[in-house]
Structures are given as structure tokens and as C-alpha cells.
C-alpha positions as CSV (number, residue, x, y, z in Angstrom):
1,X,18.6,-26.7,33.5
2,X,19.0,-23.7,36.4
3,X,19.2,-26.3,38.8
4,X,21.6,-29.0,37.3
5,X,23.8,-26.3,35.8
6,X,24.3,-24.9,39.5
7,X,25.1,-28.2,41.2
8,X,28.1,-28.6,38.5
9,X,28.8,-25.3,39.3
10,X,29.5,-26.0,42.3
11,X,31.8,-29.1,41.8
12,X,34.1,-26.8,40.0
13,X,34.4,-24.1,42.8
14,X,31.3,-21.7,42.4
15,X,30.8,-20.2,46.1
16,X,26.9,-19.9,45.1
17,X,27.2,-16.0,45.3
18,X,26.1,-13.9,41.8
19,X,27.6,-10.8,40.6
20,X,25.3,-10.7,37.8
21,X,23.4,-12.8,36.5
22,X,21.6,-15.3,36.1
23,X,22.0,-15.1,32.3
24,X,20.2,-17.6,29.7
25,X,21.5,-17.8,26.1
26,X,20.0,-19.5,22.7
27,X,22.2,-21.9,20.5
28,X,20.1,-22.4,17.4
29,X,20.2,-25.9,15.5
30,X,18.9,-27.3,12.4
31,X,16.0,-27.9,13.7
32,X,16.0,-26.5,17.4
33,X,17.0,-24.4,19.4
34,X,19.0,-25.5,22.9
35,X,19.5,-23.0,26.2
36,X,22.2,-22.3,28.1
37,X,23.0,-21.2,31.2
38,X,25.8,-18.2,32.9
39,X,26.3,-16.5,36.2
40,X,28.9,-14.8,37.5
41,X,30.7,-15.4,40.9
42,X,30.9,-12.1,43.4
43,X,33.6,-13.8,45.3
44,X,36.6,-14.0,42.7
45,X,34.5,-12.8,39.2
46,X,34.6,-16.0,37.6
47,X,31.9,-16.6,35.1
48,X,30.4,-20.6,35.0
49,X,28.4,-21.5,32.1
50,X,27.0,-24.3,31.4
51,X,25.2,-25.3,27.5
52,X,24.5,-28.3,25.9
53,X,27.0,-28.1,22.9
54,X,30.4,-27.9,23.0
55,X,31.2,-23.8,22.7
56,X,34.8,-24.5,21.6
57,X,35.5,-20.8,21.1
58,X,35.6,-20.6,25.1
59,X,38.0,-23.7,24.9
60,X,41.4,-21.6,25.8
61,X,39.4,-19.8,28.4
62,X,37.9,-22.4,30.4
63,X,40.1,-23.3,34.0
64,X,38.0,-26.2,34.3
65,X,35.3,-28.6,32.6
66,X,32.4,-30.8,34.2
67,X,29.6,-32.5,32.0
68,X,26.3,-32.6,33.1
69,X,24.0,-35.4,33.4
């Protein structure tokens, strides 16, 4: 996932520099659990984060979506 979720990263503007981070994060299912993905950007303090569901509480927060493969 690192690796995908940083190449859309970058398609969106991430420089590729890391204030903090990387960060991983847990979305439980019914009958799994997915990961997801979060760094933050030195150069402006953006975060990027990349899961595999839809996080629509981040909807108004988002400048800008991508899906990955």
C-alpha cells in the first residue's frame, strides 16, 4: 500500500518530503479489517492519506481526490 499510496500522492502535489509520519491506521469491517495510509508534507503541511473506504468525514477537508488502482 506504502508504495501505491505515495505515487498518488504525488499526482496530487506531495513534494515527497515528511514532516511526520509515515502513519498507518485500521478501519475495521464486518469481517476484516483494511489499512490505511498518512504522511505529512514538510514543504506546505499538507497531510495525504490514502485508505480503501471512502472516510466521508474528511469530505469538506479534502483539496483534492485521486483513486488508487
Amino acid at each position: 500500500m506504502k508504495d501505491q499510496a505515495e505515487a498518488a500522492f504525488k499526482t496530487i502535489g506531495w513534494a515527497g518530503d515528511v514532516r511526520e509520519g509515515p502513519y498507518y491506521f485500521a478501519l475495521l469491517g464486518d469481517t476484516d479489517l483494511s489499512i490505511g495510509y498518512i504522511v505529512k508534507q514538510e514543504d506546505n503541511r499538507n497531510c495525504f492519506v490514502a485508505s480503501p473506504e471512502p472516510l466521508t468525514f474528511l469530505d469538506g477537508l479534502a483539496f483534492e481526490k485521486t483513486e488508487i488502482g
